[in-house]
C-alpha angles and dihedrals in degrees: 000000000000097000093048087067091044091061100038079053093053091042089056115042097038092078089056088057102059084046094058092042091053093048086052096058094040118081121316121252106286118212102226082188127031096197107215128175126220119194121189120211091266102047129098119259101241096218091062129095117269110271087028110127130175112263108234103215139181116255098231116238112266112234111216096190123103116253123279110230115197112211113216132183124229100241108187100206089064080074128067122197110207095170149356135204107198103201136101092321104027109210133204118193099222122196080335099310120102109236126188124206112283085028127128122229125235115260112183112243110224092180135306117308113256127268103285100020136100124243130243122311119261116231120206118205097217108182137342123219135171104280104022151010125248107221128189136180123177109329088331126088128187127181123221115210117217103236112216108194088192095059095038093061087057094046126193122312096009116113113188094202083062109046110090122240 
């Protein structure tokens, strides 16, 4: 029975076959109508949300003259040490704000620097010690003491258990 149906199966679809052999080497599909798309300045992109419109903006004016570097000096009494946690990490409280060795300090951004001109300095907090905190920016290094109030009253080589009353 099987091979009845083998053969009714052959018998029928053999003829489909010739059929499909012949349309493929006939001509190729032929496009009656290529769709394309033009869109003027003022149009809509299709592809965009709905209420989406293309921002017209200025081109900005190219400045051909070479940057302007200002050169500034690390002056250490522009930083104020309040604290520091010697430790792994070792930590400095800098002008309010905890810095960690490798770490940049924090310079406030007014805007962005004009058209020609280089943009703040980055400081480098380069080690911390006991006492004060190495800072570098660029080739040049300053170290900021920690000033303690509360040592400094006593001051070096006086004991107060020892003195006479």
């Amino acid at each position: 029975m099987n091979s009845k149906i083998t053969i009714l199966a052959a018998a029928l679809l053999l003829p489909l076959a010739a059929q499909a052999e012949e349309a493929a080497k006939a001509e190729p599909y032929q496009l009656k109508n290529r769709s394309s798309f033009t869109a003027t300045e003022d149009t809509r992109a299709p592809f965009w949300p709905i209420g989406w419109s293309k921002r017209v903006t200025q081109a900005a004016p190219v400045s051909t003259a070479a940057p302007v570097l200002v050169k500034t000096t690390l002056d250490p009494n522009n930083y104020k040490i309040t604290s520091i946690l010697l430790g792994s990490p070792s930590l400095a409280v800098i002008n309010g704000r905890a810095y960690g060795e490798g770490e940049y300090i924090k310079t406030p951004r007014t805007s962005a620097p004009p058209v020609g001109q280089a943009a703040a300095p980055r400081i480098l907090v380069q080690r911390i010690t006991d006492s004060s905190v190495v800072l570098q920016q660029g080739d040049q290094q300053a170290t900021v003491l920690f000033n303690r109030p509360g040592l400094a009253a006593k001051g070096p080589g006086r004991d107060l258990l020892l003195e006479d009353r």
